[in-house]
Backbone as a ProteinNet text record, in pm:
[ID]
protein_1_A
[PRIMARY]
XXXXXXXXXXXXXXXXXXXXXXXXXXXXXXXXXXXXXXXXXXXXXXXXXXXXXXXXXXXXXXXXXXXXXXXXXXXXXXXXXXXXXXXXXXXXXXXXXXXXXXXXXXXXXXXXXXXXXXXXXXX
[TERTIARY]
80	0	83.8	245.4	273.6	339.9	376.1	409.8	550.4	596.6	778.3	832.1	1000.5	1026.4	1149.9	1210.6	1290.8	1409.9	1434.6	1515.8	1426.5	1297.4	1200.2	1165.4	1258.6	1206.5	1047.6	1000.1	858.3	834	792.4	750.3	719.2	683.8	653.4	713.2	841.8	948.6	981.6	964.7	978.7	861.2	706.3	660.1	615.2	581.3	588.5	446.7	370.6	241.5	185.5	97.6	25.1	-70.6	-13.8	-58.9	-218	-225.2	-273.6	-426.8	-505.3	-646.5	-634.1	-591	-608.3	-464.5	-381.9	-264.7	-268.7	-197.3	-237.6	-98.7	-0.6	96.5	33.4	114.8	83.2	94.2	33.8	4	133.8	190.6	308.7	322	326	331.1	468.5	575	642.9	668.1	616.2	599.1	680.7	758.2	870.3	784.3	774	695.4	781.2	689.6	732	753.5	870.6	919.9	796.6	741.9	695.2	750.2	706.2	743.7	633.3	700.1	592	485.9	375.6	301.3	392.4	476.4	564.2	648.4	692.5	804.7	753.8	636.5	600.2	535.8	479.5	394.9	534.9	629.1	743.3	800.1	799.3	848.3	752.7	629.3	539.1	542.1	545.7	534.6	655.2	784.8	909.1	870.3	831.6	799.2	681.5	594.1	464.9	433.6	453.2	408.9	305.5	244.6	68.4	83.8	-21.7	-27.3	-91.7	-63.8	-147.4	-252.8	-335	-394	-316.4	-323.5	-259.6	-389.3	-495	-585.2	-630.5	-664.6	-740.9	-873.4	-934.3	-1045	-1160.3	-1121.3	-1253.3	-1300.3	-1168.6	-1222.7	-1300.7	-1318.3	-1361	-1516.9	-1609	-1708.1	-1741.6	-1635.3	-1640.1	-1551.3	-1482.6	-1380.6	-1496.9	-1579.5	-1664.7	-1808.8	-1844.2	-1948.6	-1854.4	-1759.1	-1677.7	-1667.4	-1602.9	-1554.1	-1695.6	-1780.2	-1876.1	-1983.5	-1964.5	-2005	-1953.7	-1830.8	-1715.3	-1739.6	-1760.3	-1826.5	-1938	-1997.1	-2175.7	-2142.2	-2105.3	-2093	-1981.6	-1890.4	-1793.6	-1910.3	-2024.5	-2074	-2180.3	-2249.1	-2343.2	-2263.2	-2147.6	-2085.6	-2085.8	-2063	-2017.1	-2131.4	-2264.7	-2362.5	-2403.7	-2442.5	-2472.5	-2338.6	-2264.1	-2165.8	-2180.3	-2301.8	-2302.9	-2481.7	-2570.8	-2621.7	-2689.1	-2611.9	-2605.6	-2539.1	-2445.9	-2330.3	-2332.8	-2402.3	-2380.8	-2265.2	-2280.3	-2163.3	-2037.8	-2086.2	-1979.9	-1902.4	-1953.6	-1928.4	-1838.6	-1861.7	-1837.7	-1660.4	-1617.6	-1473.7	-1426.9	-1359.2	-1274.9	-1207.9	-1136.1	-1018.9	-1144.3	-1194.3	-1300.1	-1373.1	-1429.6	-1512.1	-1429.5	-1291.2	-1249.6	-1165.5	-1151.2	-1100	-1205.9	-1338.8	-1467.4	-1493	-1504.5	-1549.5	-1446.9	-1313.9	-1191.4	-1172.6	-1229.5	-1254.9	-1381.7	-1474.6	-1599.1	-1577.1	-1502.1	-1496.7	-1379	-1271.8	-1157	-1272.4	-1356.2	-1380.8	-1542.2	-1584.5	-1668	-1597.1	-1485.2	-1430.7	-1399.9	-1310.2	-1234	-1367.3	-1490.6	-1611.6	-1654.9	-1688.3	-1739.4	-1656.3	-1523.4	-1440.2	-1463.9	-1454.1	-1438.2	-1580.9	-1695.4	-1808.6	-1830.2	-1749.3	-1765.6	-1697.3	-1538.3	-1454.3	-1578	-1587.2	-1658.8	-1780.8	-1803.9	-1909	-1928.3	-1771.4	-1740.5	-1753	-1718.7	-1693.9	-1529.2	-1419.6	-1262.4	-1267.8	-1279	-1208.3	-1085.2
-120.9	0	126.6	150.8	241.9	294.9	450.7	489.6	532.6	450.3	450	481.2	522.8	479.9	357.6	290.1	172.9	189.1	286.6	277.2	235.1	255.8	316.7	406.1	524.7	625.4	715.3	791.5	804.3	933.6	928.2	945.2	1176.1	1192	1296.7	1383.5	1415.5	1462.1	1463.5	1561.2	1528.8	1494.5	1506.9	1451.9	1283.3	1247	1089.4	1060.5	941	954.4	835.1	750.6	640.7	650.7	550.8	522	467.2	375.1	276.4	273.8	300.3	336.6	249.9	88.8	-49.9	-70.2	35.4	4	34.4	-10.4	12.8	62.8	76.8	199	333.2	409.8	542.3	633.1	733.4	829.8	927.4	954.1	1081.5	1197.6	1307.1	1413.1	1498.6	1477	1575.7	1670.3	1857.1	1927.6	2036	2041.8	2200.1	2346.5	2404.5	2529	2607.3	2689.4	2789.8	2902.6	2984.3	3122.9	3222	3262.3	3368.6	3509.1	3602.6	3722.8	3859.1	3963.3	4075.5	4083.4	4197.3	4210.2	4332.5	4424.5	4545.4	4464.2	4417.4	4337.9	4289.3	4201.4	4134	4278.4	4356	4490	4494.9	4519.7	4632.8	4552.1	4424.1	4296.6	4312.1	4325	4301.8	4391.3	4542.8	4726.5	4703.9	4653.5	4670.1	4570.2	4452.1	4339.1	4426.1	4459.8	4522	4664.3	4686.1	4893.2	4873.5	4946.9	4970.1	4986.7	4967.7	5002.6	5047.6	5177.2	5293.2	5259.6	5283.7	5258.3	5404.2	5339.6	5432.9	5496.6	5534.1	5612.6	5648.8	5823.3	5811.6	5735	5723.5	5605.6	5751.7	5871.3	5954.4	5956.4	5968.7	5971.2	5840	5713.5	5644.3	5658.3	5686.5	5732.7	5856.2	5934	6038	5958.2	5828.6	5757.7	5670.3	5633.7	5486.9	5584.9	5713.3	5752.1	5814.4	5867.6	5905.9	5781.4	5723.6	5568	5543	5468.6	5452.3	5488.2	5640.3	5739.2	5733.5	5713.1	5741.4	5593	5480.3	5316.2	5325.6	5383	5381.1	5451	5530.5	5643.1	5608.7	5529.2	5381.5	5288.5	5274.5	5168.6	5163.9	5311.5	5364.7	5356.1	5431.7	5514.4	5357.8	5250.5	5175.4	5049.5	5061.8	5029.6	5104.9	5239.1	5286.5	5286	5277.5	5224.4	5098.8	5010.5	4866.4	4902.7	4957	4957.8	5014.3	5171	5275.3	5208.2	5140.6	5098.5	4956.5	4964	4830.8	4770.6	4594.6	4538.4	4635.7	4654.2	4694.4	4852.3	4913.9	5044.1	4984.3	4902.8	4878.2	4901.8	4964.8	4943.6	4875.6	4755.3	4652.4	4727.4	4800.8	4900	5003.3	5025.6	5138.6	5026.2	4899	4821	4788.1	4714.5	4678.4	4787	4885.7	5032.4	5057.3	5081.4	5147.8	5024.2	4911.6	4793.7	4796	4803.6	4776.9	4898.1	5024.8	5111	5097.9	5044.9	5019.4	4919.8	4839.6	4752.5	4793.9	4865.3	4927.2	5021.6	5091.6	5251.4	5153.3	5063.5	4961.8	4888.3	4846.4	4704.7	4849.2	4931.6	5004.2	5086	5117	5182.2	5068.7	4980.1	4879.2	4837.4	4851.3	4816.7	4937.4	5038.2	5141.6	5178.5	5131.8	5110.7	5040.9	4887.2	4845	4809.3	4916.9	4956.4	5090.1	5212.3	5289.3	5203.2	5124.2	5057.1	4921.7	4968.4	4865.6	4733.8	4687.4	4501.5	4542.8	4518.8	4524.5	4388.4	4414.7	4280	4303.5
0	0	0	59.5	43.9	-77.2	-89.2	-255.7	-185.1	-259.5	-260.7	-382	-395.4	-516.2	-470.8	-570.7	-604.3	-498.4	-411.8	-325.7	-181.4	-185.3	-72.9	9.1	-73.3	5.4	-85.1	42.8	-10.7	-148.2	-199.3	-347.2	-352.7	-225.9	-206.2	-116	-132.1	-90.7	72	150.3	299.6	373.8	275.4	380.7	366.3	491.5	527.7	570.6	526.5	577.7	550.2	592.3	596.3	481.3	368	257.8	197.3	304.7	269.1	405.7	419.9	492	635.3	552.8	660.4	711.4	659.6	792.3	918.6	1033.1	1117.7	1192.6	1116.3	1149.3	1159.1	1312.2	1330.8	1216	1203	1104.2	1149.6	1070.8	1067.8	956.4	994	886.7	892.2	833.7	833.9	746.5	777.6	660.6	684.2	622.2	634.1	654.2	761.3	795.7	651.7	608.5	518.4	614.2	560.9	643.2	650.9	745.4	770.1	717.4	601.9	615.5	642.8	689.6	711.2	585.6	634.8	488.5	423.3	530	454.4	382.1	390.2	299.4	201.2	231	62.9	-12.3	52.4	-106.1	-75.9	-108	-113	-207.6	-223.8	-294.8	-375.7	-395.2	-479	-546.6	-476.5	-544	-621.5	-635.7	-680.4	-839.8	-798.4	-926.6	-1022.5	-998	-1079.2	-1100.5	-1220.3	-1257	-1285.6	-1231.1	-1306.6	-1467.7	-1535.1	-1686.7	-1698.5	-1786.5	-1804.8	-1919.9	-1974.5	-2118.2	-2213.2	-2299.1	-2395.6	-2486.6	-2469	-2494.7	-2314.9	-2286.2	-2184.2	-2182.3	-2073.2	-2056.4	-2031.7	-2055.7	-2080.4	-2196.4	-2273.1	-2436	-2479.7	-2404.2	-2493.2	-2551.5	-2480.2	-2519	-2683.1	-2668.4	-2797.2	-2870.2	-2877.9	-2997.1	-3021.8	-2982.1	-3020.2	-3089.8	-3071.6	-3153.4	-3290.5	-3224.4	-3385.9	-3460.9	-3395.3	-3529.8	-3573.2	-3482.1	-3565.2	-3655.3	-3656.2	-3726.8	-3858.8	-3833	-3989.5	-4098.3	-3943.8	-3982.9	-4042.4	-4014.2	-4085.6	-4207.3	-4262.7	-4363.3	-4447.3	-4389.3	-4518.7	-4563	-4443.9	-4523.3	-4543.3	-4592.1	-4721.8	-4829.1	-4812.5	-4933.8	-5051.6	-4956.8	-5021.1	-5064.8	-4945.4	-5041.6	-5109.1	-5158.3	-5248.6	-5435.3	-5340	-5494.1	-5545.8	-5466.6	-5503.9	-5573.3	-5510.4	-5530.5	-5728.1	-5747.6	-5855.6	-5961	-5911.9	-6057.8	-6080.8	-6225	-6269.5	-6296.6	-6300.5	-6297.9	-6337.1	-6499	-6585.1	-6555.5	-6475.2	-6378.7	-6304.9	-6207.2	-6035	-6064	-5926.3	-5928.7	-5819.6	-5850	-5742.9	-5626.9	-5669.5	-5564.1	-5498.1	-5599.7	-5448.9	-5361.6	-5411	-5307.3	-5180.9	-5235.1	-5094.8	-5003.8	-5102.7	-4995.9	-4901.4	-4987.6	-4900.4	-4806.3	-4848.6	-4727.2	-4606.2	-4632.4	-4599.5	-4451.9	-4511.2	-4415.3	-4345.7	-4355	-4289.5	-4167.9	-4220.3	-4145.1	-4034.1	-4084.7	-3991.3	-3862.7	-3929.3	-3858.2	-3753.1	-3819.4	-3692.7	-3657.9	-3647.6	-3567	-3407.9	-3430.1	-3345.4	-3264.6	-3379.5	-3246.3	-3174	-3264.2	-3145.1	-3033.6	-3020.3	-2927.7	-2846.9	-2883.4	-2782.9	-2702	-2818.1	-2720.8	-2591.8	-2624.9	-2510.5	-2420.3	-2415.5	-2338.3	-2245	-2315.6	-2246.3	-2161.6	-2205.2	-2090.2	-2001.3	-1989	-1883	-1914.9	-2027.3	-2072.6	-2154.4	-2036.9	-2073.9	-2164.9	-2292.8	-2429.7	-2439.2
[MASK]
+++++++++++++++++++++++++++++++++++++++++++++++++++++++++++++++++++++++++++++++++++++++++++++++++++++++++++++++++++++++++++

């Protein structure tokens, strides 16, 4: 019942302990106390390891970046159904579709993020 390895000593470093439910050897625990340190010492250890991170946009602006972008998002993407809509095939231009989509999709990916940064869901 007990967990040894091939020399017999036990499997789980210093401590020692009754393996097996139906033995009827005494139970022994030997566990190395971990050092006690102050709590000043560990923040001071901790304040030294970790800088806060700032966001690199203020977190006031996000509200006026998520109605701008998506303002500029909606109005890439008229401009660009109505260029699908007016111009037949033989009109349509390749380089304006995926410019105009290309920005629609740039100027809503970044409002919708900043929408729901300004309201408190951190993605």
């Amino acid at each position: 019942c007990s967990l040894s390895n091939k020399l017999g000593r036990p499997l789980h470093g210093d401590r020692t302990y009754r393996s097996c439910p139906f033995s009827t050897a005494p139970l022994s625990v030997h566990i190395l106390p971990l050092p006690l340190q102050s709590d000043q010492n560990r923040k001071k250890k901790m304040d030294a390891k970790f800088v806060p991170v700032e966001p690199p946009v203020p977190v006031a602006l996000y509200p006026t970046l998520a109605v701008a972008l998506l303002v500029v998002g909606i109005a890439a993407s008229i401009g660009f159904f109505l260029h699908e809509v007016t111009n037949d095939k033989k009109t349509r231009s390749l380089f304006f579709e995926i410019v105009s989509a290309g920005a629609a999709s740039f100027f809503l990916g970044w409002g919708v993020l900043f929408l729901l940064l300004s309201a408190g869901i951190y993605v």
